[in-house]
N, C-alpha and C positions, 0 to 999 in steps of 0.2 A: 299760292302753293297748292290748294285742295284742289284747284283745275287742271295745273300743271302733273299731280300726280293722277289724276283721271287719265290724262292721254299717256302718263306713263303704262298705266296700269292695262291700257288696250294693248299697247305697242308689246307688252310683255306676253298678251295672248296669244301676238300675232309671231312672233320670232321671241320666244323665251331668252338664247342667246344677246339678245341687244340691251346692253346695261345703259338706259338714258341718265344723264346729271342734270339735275331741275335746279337752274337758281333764276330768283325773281329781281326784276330790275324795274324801277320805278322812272319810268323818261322823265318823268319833269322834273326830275332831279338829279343834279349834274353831280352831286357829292354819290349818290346812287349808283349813277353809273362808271365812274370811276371804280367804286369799290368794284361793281359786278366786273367789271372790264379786268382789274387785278385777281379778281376770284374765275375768270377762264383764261388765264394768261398760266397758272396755277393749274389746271384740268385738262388743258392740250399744248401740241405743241405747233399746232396749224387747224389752219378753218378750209374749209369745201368749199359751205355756201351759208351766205349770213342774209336773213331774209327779213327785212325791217316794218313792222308785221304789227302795228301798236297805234292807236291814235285817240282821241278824245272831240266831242264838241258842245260845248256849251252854250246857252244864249246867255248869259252872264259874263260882263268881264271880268275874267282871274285872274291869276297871277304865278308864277312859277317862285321857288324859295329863289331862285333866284333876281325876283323880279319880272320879268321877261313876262308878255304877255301869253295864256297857258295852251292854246291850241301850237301855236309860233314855238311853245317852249320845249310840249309832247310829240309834233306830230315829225317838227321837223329837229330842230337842234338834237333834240334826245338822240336818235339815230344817226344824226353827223358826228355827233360824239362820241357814242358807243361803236361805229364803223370805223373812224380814226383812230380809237384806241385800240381795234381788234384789228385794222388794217397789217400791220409786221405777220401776226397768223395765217392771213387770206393772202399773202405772199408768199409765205412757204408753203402754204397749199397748192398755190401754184408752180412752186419750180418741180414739188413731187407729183404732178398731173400729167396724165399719160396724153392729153392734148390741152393745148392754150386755147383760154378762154373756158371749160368747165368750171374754172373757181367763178363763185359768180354773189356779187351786191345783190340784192333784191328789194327794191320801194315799194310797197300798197304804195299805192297814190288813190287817184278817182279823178273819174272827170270832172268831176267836183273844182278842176281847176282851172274849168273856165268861169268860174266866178268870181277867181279877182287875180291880179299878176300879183307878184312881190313888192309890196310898200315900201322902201326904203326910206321913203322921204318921212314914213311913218309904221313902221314893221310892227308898234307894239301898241298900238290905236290910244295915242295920250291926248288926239284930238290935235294934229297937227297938219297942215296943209299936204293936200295931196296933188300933184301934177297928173294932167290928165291920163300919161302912160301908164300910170301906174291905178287907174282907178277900177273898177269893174266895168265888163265890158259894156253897153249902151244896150245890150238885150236884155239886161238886169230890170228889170222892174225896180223903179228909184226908190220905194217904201222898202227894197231889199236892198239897199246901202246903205254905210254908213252917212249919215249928213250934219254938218257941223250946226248950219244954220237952226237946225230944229231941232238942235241939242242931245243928237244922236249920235256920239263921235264911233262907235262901237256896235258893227253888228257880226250873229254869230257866223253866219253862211259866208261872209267876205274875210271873217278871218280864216277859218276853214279852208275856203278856194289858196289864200294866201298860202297856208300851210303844205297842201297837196302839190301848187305849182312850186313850191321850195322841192317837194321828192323828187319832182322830175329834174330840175336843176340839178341837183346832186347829183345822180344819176351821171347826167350830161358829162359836170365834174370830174367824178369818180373814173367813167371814159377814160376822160384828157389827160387823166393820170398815170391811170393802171391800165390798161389796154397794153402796153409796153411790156407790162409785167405776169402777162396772164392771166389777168383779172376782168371779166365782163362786170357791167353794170347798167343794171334796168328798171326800170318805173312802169308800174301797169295799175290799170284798172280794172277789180276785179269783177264788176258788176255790181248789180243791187242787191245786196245780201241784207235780211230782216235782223239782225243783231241786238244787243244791250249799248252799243255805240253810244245813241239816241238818247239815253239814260238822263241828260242833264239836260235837255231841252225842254223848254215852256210848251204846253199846250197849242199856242199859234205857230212855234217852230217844226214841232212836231208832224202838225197834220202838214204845212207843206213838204216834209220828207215824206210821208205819206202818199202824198200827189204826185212825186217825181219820178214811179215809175208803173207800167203797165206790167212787169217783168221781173216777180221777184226771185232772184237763184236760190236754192236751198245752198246748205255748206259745199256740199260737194261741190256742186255746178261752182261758186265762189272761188273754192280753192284750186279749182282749174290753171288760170291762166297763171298764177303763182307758179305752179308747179311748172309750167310751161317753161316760165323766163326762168328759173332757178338751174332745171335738167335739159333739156332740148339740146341735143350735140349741133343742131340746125342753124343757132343761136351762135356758134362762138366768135364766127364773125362778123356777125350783124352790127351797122355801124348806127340803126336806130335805137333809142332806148325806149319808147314806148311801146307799150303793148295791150292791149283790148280785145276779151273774146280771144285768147290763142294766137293772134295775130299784130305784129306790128302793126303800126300809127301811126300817123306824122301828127304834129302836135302842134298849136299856136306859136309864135316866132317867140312870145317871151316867158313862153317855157321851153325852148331847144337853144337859145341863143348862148353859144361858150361867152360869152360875153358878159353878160349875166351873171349866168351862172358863175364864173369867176370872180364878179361881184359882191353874191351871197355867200361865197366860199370866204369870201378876207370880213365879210360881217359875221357870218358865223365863228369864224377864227376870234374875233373882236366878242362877241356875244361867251362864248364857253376861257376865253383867256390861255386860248392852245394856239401857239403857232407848229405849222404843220409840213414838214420837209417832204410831201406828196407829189 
């Protein structure tokens, strides 16, 4: 909340008239975000734009209250959950919108997602066989995957990728659904931003984020391409969801496949215990 009312408290320098409502919501917890989801259902009576903006990585495996393993449980279920619940809102933003397509989904993602597709065979790393499609891609330096044989069923950077390529899915999802209803939906990466992200990583996890870029963006530069996919009237018919640098992107086949992605839609359904008339 002490952060939340920081940026209230600029936003009040900047247009004294703009009365912000701060409530805090905890992704990796699904009893959390129901509440928050009933606590802005209560506060408005329609969304604009909901911008999914929250992630965690740890080289530890966790666990979410509900189980679920914790990057799988924060980076993505959290926001399928709390977008399903606030979805009925960002429908009526849309029918009161002066063009279709400005209500708009918004994923952080990262390219980060081409470090592993979606595990189904093993979404929550219990150490269960993996089928080649679904493994990290072959440019992965193999000391950077998971490996059963060498009693490594769990690594942090492949659950990570896991997570990210789930925002783009959604995304995708979100599309197939809402597109009908006035509703865009988009996945981007915002660049390499130096953050508290990182916060739970081990010392050898660390220096390799460290290494992965030559290019680090301050905030601003960061919040760019968000703002991009969120506002851009240029966007409302765009029929791609990714976005990098201000610019769509095409994206590896299993992260844009409806297929798929329709997929993680009925396990995430299965995973939060919502079925979803979308």
């Amino acid at each position: 909340m002490s952060k939340l009312q920081q940026v209230s408290d600029n936003i009040a320098k900047l247009e004294s008239s703009v009365q912000p409502e701060l409530v805090v919501v905890d992704l990796s917890s699904q009893t959390s975000i129901r509440e928050t989801a009933q606590r802005i259902n209560v506060l408005t009576s329609h969304l604009d734009v909901l911008i999914n903006n929250a992630a965690v990585v740890t080289s530890e495996r966790k666990e979410s209250a509900e189980g679920i393993e914790l990057q799988f449980a924060t980076n993505h279920l959290g926001p399928w959950l709390l977008t399903s619940l606030l979805t009925p809102l960002l429908i009526a933003g849309a029918k009161s919108a002066e063009h279709a397509g400005t209500t708009r989904i918004v994923n952080v993602s990262s390219l980060g997602y081409h470090l592993s597709p979606v595990r189904f065979s093993d979404s929550n790393f219990e150490g269960k066989p993996v089928p080649s499609e679904e493994r990290p891609s072959s440019r992965i330096p193999s000391h950077m995957q998971p490996d059963l044989a060498a009693g490594r069923p769990y690594y942090a950077f492949t659950a990570y990728g896991q997570s990210k390529t789930a925002n783009i899915l959604h995304a995708v999802a979100l599309k197939q659904r809402l597109a009908s209803k006035g509703v865009q939906a988009f996945a981007l990466h915002p660049g390499s931003i130096w953050t508290d992200l990182s916060r739970n990583l081990s010392e050898p996890d660390l220096k390799i984020i460290e290494g992965t870029s030559g290019f680090w963006k301050n905030q601003d530069q960061g919040c760019a391409t968000t703002i991009e996919a969120a506002f851009d009237l240029d966007l409302c018919e765009a029929q791609q969801v990714f976005l990098s640098d201000c610019h769509l992107e095409d994206v590896s086949d299993y992260a844009k496949s409806p297929t798929i992605a329709e997929r993680l839609w009925q396990l995430s359904e299965k995973l939060t215990d919502r079925g979803t008339k979308l």
